[in-house]
Backbone of each chain as nested JSON, in Angstrom:
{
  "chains": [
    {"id": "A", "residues": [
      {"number": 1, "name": "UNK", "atoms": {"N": [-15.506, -11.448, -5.962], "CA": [-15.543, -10.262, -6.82], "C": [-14.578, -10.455, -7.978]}},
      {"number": 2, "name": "UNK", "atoms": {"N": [-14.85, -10.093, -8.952], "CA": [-14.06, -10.182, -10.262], "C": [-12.742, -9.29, -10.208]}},
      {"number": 3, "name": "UNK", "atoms": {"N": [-11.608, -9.818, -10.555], "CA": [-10.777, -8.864, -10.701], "C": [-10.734, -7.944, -12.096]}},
      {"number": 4, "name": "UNK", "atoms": {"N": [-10.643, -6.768, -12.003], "CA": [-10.704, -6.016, -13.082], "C": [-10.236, -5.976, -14.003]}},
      {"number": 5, "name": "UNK", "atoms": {"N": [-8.68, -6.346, -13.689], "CA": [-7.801, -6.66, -14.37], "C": [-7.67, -7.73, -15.255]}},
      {"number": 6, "name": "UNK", "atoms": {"N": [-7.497, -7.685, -16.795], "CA": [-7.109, -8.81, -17.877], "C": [-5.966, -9.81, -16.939]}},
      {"number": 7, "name": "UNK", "atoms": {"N": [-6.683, -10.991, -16.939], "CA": [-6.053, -12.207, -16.185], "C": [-4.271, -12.064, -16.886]}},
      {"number": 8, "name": "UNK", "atoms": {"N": [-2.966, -12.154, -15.595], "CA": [-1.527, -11.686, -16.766], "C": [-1.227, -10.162, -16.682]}},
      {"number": 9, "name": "UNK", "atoms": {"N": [-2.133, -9.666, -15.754], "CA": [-1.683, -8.273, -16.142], "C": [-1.389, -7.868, -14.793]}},
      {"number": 10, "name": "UNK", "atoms": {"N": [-0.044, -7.252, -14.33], "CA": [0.206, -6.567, -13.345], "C": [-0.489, -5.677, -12.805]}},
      {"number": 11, "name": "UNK", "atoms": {"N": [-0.282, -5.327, -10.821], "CA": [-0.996, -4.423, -10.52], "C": [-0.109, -2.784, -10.999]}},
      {"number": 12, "name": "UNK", "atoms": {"N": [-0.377, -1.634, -11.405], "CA": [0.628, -0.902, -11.72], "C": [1.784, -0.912, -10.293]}},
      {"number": 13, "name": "UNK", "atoms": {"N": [2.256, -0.292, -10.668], "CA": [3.945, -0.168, -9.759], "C": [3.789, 1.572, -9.84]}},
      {"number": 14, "name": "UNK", "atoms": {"N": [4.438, 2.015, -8.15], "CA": [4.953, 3.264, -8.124], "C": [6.052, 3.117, -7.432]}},
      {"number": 15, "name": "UNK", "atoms": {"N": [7.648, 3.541, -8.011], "CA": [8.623, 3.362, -7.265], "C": [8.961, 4.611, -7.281]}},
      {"number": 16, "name": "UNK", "atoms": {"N": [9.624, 5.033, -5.712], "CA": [10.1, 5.776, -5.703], "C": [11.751, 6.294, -5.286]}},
      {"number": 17, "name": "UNK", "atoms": {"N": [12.067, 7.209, -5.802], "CA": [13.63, 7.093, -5.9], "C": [14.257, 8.039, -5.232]}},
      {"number": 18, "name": "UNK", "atoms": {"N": [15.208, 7.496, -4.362], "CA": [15.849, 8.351, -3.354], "C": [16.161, 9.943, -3.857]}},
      {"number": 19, "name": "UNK", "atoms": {"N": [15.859, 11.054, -3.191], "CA": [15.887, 12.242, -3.56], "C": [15.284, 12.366, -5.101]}},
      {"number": 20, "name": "UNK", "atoms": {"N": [14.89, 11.913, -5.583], "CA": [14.324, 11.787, -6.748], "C": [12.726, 11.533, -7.567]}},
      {"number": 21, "name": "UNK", "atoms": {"N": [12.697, 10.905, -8.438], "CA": [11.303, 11.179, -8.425], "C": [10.501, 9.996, -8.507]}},
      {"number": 22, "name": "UNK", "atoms": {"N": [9.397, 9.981, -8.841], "CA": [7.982, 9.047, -8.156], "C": [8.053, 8.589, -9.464]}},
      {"number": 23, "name": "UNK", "atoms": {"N": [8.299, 7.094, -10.119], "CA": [8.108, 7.268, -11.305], "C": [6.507, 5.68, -11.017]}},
      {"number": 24, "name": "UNK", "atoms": {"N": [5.937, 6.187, -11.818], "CA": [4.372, 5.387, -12.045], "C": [4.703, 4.689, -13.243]}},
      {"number": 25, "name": "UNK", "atoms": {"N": [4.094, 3.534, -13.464], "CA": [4.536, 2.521, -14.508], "C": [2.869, 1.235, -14.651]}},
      {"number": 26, "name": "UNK", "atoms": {"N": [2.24, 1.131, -15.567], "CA": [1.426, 0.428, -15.856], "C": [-0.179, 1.199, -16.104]}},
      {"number": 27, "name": "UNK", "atoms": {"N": [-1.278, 0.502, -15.924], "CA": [-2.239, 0.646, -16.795], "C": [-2.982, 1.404, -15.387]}},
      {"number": 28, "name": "UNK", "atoms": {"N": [-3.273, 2.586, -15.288], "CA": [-4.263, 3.389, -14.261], "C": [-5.031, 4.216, -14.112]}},
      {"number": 29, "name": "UNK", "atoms": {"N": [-5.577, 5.2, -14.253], "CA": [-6.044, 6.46, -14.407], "C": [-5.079, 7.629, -13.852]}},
      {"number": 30, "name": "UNK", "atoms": {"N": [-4.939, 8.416, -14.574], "CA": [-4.076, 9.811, -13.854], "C": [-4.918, 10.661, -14.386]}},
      {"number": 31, "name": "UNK", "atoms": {"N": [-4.585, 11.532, -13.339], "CA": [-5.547, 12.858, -13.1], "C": [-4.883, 14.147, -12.4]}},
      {"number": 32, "name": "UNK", "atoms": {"N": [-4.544, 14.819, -13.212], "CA": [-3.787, 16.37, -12.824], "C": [-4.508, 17.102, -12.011]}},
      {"number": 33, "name": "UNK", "atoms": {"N": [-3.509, 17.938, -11.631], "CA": [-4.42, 18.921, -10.416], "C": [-5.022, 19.671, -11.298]}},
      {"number": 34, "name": "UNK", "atoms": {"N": [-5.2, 19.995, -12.536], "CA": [-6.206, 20.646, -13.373], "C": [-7.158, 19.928, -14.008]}},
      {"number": 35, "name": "UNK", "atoms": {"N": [-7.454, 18.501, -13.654], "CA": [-8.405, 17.647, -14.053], "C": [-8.695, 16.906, -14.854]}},
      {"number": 36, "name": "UNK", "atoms": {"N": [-7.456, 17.308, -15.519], "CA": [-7.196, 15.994, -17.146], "C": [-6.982, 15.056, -16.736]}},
      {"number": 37, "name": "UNK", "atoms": {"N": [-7.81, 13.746, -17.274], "CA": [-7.76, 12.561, -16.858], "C": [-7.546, 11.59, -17.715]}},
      {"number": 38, "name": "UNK", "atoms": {"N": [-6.577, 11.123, -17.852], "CA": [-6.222, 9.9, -19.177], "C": [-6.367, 8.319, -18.238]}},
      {"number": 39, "name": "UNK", "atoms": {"N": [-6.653, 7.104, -18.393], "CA": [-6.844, 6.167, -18.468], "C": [-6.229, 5.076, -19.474]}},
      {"number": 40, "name": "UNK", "atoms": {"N": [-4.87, 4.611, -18.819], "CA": [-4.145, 3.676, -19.882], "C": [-3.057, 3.73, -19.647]}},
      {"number": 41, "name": "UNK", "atoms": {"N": [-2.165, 2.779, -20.369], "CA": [-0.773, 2.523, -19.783], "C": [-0.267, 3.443, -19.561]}},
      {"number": 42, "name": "UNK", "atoms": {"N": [0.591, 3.78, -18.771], "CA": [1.573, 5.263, -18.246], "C": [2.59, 4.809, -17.739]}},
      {"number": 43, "name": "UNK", "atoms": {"N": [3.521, 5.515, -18.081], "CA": [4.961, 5.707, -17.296], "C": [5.048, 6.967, -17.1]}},
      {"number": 44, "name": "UNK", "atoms": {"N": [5.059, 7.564, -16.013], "CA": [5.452, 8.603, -15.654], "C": [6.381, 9.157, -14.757]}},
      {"number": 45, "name": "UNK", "atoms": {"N": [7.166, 9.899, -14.472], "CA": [8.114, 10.428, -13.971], "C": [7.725, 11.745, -12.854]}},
      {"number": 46, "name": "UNK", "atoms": {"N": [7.337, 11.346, -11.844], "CA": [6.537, 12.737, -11.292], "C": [7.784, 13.263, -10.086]}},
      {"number": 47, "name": "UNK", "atoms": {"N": [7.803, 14.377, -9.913], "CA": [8.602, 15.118, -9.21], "C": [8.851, 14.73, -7.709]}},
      {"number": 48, "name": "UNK", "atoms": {"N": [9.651, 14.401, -6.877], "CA": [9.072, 14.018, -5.396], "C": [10.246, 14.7, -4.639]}},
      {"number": 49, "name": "UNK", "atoms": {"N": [11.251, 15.652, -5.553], "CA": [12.102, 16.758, -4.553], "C": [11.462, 17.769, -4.367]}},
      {"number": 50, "name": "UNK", "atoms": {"N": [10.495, 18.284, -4.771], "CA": [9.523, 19.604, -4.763], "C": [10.219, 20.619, -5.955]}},
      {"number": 51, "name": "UNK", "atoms": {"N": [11.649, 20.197, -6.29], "CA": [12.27, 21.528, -7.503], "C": [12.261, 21.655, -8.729]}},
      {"number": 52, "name": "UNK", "atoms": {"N": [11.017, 20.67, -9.065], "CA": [11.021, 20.422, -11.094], "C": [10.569, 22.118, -11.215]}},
      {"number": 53, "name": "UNK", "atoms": {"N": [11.031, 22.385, -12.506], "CA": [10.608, 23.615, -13.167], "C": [9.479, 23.419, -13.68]}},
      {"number": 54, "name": "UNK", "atoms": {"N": [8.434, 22.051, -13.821], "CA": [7.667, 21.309, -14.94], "C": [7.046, 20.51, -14.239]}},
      {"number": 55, "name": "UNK", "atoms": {"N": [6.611, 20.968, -12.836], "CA": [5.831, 20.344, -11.959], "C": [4.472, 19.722, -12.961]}},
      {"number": 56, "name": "UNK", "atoms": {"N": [4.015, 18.696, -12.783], "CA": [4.031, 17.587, -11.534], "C": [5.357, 16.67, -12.406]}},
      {"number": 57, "name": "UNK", "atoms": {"N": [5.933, 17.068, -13.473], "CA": [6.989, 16.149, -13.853], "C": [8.406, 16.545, -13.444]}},
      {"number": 58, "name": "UNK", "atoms": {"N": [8.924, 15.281, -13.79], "CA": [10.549, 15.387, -12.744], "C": [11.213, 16.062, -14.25]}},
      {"number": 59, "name": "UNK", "atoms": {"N": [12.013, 17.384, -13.762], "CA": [12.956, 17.577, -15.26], "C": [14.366, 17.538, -14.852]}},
      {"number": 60, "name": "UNK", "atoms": {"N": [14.507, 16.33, -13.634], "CA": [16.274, 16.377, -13.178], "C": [16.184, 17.088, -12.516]}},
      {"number": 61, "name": "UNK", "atoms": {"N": [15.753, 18.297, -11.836], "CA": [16.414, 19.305, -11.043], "C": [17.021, 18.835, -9.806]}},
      {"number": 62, "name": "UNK", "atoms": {"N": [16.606, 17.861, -9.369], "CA": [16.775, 16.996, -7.998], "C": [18.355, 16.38, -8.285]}},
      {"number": 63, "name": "UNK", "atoms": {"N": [18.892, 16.582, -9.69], "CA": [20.137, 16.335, -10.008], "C": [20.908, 17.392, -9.453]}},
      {"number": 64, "name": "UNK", "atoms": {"N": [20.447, 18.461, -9.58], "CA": [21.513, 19.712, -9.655], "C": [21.507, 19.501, -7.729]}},
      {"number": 65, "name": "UNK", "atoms": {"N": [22.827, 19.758, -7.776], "CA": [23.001, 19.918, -5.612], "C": [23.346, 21.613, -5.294]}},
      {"number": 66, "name": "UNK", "atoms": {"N": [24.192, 22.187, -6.371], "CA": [24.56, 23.224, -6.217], "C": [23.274, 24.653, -6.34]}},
      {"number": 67, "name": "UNK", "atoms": {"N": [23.074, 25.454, -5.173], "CA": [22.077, 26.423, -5.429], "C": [22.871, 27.853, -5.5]}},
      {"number": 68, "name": "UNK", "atoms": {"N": [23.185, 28.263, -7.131], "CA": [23.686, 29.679, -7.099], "C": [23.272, 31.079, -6.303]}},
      {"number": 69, "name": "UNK", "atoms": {"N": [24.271, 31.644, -6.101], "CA": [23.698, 32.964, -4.884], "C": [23.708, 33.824, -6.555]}}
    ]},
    {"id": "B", "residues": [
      {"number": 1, "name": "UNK", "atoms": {"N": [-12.314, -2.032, -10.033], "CA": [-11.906, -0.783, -9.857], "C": [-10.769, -0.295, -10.561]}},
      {"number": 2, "name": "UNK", "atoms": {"N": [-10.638, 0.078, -11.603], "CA": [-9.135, 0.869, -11.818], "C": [-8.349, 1.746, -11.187]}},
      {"number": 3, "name": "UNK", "atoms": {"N": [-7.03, 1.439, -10.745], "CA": [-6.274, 1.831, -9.719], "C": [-6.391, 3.495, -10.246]}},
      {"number": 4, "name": "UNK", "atoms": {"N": [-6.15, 4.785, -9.396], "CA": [-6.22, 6.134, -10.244], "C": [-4.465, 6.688, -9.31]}},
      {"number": 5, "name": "UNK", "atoms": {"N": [-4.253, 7.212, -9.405], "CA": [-3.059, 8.234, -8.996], "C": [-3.812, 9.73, -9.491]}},
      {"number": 6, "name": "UNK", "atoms": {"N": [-3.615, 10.687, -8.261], "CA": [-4.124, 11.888, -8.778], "C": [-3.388, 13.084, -8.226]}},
      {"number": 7, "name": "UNK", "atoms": {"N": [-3.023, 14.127, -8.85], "CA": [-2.095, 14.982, -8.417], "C": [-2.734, 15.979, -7.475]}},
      {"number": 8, "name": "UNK", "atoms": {"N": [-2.657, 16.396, -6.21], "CA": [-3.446, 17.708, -5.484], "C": [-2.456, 18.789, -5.948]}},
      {"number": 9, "name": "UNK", "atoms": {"N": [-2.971, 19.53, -6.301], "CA": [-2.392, 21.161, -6.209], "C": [-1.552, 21.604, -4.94]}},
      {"number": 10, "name": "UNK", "atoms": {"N": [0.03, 21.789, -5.363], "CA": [0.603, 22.49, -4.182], "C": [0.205, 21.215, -3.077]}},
      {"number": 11, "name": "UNK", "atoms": {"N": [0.286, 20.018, -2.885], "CA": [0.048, 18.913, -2.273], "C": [0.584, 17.846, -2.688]}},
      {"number": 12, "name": "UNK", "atoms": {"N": [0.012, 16.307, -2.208], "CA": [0.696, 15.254, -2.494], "C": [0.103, 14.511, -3.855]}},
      {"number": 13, "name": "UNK", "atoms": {"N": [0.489, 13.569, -4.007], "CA": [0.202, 12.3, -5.27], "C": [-0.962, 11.589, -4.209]}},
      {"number": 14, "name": "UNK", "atoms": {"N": [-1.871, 11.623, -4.769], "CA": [-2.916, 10.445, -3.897], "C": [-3.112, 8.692, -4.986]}},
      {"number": 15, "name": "UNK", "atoms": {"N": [-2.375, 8.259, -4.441], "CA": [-2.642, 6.809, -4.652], "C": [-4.446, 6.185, -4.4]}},
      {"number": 16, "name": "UNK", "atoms": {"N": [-5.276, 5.335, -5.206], "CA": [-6.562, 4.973, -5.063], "C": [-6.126, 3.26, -5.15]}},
      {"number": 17, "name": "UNK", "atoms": {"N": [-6.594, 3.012, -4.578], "CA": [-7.019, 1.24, -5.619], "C": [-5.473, 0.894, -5.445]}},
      {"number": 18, "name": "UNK", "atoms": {"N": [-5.375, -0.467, -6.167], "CA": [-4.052, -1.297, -6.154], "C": [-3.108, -0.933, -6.925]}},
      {"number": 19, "name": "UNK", "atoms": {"N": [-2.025, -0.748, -6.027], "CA": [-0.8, -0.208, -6.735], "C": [0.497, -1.105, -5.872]}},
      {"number": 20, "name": "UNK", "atoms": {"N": [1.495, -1.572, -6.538], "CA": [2.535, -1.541, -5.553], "C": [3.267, -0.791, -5.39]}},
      {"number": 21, "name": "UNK", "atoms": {"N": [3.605, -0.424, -4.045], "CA": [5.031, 0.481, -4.128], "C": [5.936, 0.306, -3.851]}},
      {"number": 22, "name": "UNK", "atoms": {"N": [7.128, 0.403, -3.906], "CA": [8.76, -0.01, -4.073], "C": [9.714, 1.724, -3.475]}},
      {"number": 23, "name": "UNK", "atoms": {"N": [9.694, 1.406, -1.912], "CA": [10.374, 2.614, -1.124], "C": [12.019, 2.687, -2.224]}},
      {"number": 24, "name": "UNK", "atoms": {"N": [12.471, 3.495, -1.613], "CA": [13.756, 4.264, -1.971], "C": [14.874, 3.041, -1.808]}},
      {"number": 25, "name": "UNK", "atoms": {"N": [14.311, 2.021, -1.044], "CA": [15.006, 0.885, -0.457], "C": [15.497, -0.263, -1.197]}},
      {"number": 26, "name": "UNK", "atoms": {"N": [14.39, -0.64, -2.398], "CA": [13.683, -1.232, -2.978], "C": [12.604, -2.355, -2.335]}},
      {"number": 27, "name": "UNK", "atoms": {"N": [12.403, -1.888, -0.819], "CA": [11.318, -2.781, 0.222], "C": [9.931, -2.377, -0.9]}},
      {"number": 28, "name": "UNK", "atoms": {"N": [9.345, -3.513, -0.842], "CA": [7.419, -3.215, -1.297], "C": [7.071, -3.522, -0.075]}},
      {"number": 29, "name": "UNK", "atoms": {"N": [6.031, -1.949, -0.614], "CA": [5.532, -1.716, 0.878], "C": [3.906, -1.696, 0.273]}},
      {"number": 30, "name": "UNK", "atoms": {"N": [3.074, -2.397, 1.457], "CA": [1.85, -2.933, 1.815], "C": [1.242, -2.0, 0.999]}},
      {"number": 31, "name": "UNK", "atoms": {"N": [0.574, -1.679, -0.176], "CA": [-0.081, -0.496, -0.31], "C": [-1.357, -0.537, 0.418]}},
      {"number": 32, "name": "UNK", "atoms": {"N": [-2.083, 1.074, -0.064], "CA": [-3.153, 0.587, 0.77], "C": [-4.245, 1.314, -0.219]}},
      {"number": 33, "name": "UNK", "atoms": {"N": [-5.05, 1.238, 0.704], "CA": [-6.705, 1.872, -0.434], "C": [-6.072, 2.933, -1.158]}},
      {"number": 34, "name": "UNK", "atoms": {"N": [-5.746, 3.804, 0.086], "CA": [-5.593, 4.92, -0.465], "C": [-4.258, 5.284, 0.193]}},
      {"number": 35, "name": "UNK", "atoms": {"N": [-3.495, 5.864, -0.287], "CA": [-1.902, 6.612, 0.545], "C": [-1.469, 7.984, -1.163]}},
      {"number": 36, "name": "UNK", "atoms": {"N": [-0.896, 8.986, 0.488], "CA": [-0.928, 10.095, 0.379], "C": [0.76, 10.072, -0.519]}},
      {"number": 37, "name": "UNK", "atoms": {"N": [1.354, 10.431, -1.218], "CA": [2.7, 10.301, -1.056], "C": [3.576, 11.619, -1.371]}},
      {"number": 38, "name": "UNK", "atoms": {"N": [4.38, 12.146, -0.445], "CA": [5.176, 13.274, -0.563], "C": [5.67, 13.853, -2.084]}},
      {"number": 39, "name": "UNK", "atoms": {"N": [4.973, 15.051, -2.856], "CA": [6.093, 15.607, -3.485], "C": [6.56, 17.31, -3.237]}},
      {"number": 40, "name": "UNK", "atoms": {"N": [6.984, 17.125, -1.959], "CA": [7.27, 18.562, -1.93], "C": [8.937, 18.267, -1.237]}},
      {"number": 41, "name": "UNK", "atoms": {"N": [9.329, 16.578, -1.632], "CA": [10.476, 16.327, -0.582], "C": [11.079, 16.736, 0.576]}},
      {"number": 42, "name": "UNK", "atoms": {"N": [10.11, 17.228, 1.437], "CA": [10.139, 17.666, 2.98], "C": [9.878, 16.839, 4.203]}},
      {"number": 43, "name": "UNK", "atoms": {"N": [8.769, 15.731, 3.841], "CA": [7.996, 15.205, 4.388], "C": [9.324, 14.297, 5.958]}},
      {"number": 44, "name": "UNK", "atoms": {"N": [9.002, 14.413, 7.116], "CA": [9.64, 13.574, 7.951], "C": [9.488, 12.2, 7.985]}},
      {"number": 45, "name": "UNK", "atoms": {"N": [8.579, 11.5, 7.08], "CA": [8.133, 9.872, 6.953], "C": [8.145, 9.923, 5.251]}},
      {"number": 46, "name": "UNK", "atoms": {"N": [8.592, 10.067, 4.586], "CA": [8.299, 9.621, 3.064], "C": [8.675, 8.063, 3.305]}},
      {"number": 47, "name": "UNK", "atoms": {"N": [7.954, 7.64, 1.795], "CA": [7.298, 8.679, 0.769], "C": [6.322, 9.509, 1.081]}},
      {"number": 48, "name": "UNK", "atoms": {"N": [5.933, 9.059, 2.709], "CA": [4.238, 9.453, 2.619], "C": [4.415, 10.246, 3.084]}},
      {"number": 49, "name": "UNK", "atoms": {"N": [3.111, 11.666, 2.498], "CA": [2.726, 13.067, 3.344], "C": [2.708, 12.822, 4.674]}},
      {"number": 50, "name": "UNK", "atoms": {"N": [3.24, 14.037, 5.256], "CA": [3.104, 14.244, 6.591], "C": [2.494, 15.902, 7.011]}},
      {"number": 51, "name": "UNK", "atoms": {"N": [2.246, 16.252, 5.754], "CA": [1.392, 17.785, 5.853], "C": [2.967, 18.855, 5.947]}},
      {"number": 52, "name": "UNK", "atoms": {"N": [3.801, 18.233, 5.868], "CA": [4.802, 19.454, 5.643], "C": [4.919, 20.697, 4.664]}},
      {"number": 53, "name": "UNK", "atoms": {"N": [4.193, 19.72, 3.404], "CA": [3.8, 20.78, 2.42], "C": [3.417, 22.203, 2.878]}},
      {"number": 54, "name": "UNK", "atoms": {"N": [2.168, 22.191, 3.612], "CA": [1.652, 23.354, 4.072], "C": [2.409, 24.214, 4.733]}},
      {"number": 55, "name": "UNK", "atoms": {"N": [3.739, 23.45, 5.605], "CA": [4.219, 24.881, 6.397], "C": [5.344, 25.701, 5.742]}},
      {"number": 56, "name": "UNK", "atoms": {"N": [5.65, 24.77, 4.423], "CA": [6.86, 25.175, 3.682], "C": [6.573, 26.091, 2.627]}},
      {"number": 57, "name": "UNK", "atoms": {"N": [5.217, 25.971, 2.345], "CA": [4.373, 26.894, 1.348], "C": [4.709, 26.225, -0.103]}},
      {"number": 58, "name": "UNK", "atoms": {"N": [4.85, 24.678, 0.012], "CA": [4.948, 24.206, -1.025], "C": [4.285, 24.538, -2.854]}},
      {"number": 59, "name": "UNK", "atoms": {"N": [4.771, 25.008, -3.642], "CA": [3.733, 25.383, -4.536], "C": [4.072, 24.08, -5.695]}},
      {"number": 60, "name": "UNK", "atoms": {"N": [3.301, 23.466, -6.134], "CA": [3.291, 22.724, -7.769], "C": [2.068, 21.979, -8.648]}},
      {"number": 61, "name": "UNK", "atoms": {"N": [2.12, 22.304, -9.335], "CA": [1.191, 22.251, -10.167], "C": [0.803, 20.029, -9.803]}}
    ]}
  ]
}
């Protein structure tokens, strides 16, 4: 079977970061839970503490430790 | 096949197709067809879902 991929080209990468977030890196399809679908290089930063204000993206909150009363 | 990543509502990141992944560890781990991966940071096995979402009433877009 042919690989899909331009011969040289990485498979994308998803690393993920302790208490932190999912960051996606290379050429894939993404697709939001509202159905927008882009196709092409991406780096993205996606949330994986559950506390972004800016879900599905990470905006640091997973930085903050302190929860005000 | 082009690899897809897709977000579920109030759920996990669904991984499709070839991806590598790189744990919290920096171990690469085996991907697979398909894997579920935690963002509601609850999960008892991350990265991967373990359905915790649901009992925590996880909400995100």
């Amino acid at each position: 079977m042919e690989i899909e991929n331009k011969s040289g080209v990485k498979t994308p990468e998803v690393k993920i970061l302790k208490d932190g977030p999912i960051i996606l890196k290379g050429f894939f399809r993404f697709r939001t839970s509202s159905g927008e679908e882009t196709e092409k290089e991406h780096e993205i930063l996606l949330c994986g503490c559950g506390k972004s204000g800016n879900k599905p993206y990470c905006d640091e909150t997973h930085k903050k430790n302190v929860i005000k009363s | 096949m082009v690899a897809e990543a897709r977000i579920m509502k109030n759920g996990p990141l669904v991984l499709k197709g070839d991806f590598t992944i790189i744990d919290a560890d920096g171990k690469e781990i085996k991907h697979h067809k398909t894997s579920l991966l935690c963002r509601c940071g609850a999960s008892k096995n991350p990265p991967f879902c373990d359905g915790t979402h649901s009992k925590t009433g996880y909400l995100g877009n």
